[in-house]
N, C-alpha and C positions, 0 to 999 in steps of 0.2 A: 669394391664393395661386395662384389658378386665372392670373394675368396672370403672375406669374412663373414657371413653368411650362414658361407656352405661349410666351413671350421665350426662355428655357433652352432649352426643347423646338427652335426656330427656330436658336438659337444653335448647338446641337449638331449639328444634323441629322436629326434623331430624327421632327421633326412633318415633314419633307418625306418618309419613309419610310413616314409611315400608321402609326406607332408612338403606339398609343392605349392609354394605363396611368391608372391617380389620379395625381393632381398631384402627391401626396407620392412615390412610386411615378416620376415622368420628372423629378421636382424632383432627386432622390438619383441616380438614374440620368446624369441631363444632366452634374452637375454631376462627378462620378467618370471621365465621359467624358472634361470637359474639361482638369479635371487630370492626364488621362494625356498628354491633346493638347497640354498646355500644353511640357514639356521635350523633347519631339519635334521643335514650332515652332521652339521656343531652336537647338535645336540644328542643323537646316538652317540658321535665318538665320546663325547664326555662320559655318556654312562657307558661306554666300553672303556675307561679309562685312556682316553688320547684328548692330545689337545681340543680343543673346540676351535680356537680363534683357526690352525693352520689347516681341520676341515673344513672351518666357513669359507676361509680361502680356496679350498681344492673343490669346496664344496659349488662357488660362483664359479670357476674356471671349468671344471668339468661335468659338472649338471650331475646327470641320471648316474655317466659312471662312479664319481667318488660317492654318488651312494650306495650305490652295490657294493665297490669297492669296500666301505665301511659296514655295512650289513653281512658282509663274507669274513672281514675280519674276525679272530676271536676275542677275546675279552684278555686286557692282560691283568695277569695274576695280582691280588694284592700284598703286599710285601708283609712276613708276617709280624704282628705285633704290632700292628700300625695304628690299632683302631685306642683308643683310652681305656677300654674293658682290658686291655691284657698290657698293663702295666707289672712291672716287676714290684711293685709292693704289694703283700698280703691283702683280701678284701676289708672291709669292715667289719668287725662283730656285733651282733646284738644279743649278744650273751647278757650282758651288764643287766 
């Protein structure tokens, strides 16, 4: 219990703060952390254009870092032509 923990503990950010509890105690804590971290993640990477669901996953396994992680990412480009306004047909007129 003491190795998982102290992985969590790492995970979350917690043992690089000097945050020194019972295992069971930074076990409950780490993990509360990370599922708050985890829909937070989701949610940048989608508006950076990445999946959400495989940051909410990177997002619960690795806390603080896959947020950073995702916050240092850059944004990927949107592909062009993508959006409904730049359609290959002529606009509408309102000549008539």
């Amino acid at each position: 219990m003491n190795t998982l923990a102290t992985v969590l503990g790492f995970a979350s950010g917690f043992a690089l703060m000097g945050y020194h509890q019972p295992p069971l105690n930074l076990l409950a804590t780490s993990l509360v952390i990370d599922a708050t971290l985890a829909p937070l993640t989701a949610i940048i990477a989608s508006r950076h254009g990445r999946s959400g669901a495989l940051w909410a996953v990177l997002g619960f396994a690795f806390g603080m870092w896959a947020l950073a992680a995702i916050l240092i990412l850059t944004r990927r480009p949107e592909p062009p032509y993508s959006s409904p306004q730049h359609r290959s047909s002529p606009p509408p007129s309102d000549a008539a």
